[in-house]
C-alpha positions as CSV (number, residue, x, y, z in Angstrom):
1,X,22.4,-6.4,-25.1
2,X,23.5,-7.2,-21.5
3,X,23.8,-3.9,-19.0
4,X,27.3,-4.3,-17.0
5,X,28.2,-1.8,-13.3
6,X,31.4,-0.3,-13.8
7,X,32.6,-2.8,-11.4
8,X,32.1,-5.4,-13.5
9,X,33.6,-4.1,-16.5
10,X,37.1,-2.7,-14.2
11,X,37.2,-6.6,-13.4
12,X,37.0,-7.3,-17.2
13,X,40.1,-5.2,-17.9
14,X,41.9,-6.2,-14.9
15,X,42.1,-9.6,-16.0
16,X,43.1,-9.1,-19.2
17,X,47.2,-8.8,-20.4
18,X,47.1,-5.4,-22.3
19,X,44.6,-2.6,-23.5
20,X,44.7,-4.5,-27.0
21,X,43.5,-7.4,-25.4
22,X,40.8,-5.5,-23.4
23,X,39.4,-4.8,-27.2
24,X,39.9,-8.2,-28.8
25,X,38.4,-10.4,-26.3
26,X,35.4,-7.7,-25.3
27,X,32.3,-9.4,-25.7
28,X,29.5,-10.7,-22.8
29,X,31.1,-14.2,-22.2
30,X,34.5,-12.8,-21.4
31,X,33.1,-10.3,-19.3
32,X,30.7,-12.9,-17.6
33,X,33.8,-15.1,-17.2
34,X,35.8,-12.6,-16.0
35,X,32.9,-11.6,-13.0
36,X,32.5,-15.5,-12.0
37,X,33.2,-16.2,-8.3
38,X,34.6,-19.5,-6.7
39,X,31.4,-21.8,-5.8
40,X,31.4,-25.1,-4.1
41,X,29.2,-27.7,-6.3
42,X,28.1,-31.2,-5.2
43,X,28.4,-34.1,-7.3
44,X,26.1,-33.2,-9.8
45,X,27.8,-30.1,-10.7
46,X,24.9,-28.3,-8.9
47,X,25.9,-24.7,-7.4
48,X,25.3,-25.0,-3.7
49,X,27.3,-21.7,-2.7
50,X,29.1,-18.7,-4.5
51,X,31.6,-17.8,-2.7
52,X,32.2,-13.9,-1.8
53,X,35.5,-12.6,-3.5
54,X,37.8,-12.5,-1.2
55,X,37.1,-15.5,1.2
56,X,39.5,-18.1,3.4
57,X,38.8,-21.7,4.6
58,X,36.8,-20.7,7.9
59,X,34.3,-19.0,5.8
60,X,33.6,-21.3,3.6
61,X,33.2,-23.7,6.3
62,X,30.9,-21.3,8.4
63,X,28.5,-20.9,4.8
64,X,28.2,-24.4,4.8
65,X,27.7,-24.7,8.1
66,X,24.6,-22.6,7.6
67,X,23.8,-24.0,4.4
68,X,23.1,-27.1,6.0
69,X,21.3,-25.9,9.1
70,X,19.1,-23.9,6.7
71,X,18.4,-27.0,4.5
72,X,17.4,-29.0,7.6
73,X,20.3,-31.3,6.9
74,X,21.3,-33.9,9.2
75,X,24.6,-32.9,11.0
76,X,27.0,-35.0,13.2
77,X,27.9,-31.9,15.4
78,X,32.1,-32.2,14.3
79,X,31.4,-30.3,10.9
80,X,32.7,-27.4,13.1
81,X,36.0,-29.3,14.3
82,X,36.6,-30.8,10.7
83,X,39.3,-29.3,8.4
84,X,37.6,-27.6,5.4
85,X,38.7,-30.6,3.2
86,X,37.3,-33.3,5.4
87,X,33.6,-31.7,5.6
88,X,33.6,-31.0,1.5
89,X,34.4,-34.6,1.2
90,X,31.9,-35.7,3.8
91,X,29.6,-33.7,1.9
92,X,30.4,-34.5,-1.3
93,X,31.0,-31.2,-2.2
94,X,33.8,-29.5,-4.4
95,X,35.1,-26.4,-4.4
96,X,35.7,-24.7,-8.0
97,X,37.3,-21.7,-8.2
């Protein structure tokens, strides 16, 4: 059996409709799912970056800014001037939330 903070499980029960449903659905997938972050995935459905919880489009730019700086990855110097949409789609990256 799976150990869970109390963080995780107060996310659980925030998410769900009604205490009833807070007993139906309890089980580790729906707490699991219920604990996932957004992550941006290449094309292969391989996690490059979990995202923290509360995050906006400059963020996500500057982790994968670093990302690629830290993965000796060949950069054009404009990934800093490019809309967050344009530099995912350079990349080949997707964001799934």
């Amino acid at each position: 059996m799976k150990k869970y903070t109390i963080e995780e499980i107060e996310k659980y029960i925030s998410k769900q409709d009604s205490l009833g449903d807070v007993l139906y659905n309890l089980n580790e997938e729906n707490i699991d799912k219920a604990n996932e972050c957004a992550r941006i995935v290449d094309a292969y459905d391989n996690v490059i970056i979990k995202l923290p919880e509360y995050y906006d489009d400059d963020i996500v730019k500057e982790l994968i800014i670093t990302h690629m700086t830290n993965e000796a990855m060949e950069m054009s110097g404009y990934e800093e001037i490019q809309s967050l949409e344009e530099l995912l789609l350079d990349m080949d990256y997707f964001l799934e939330e």
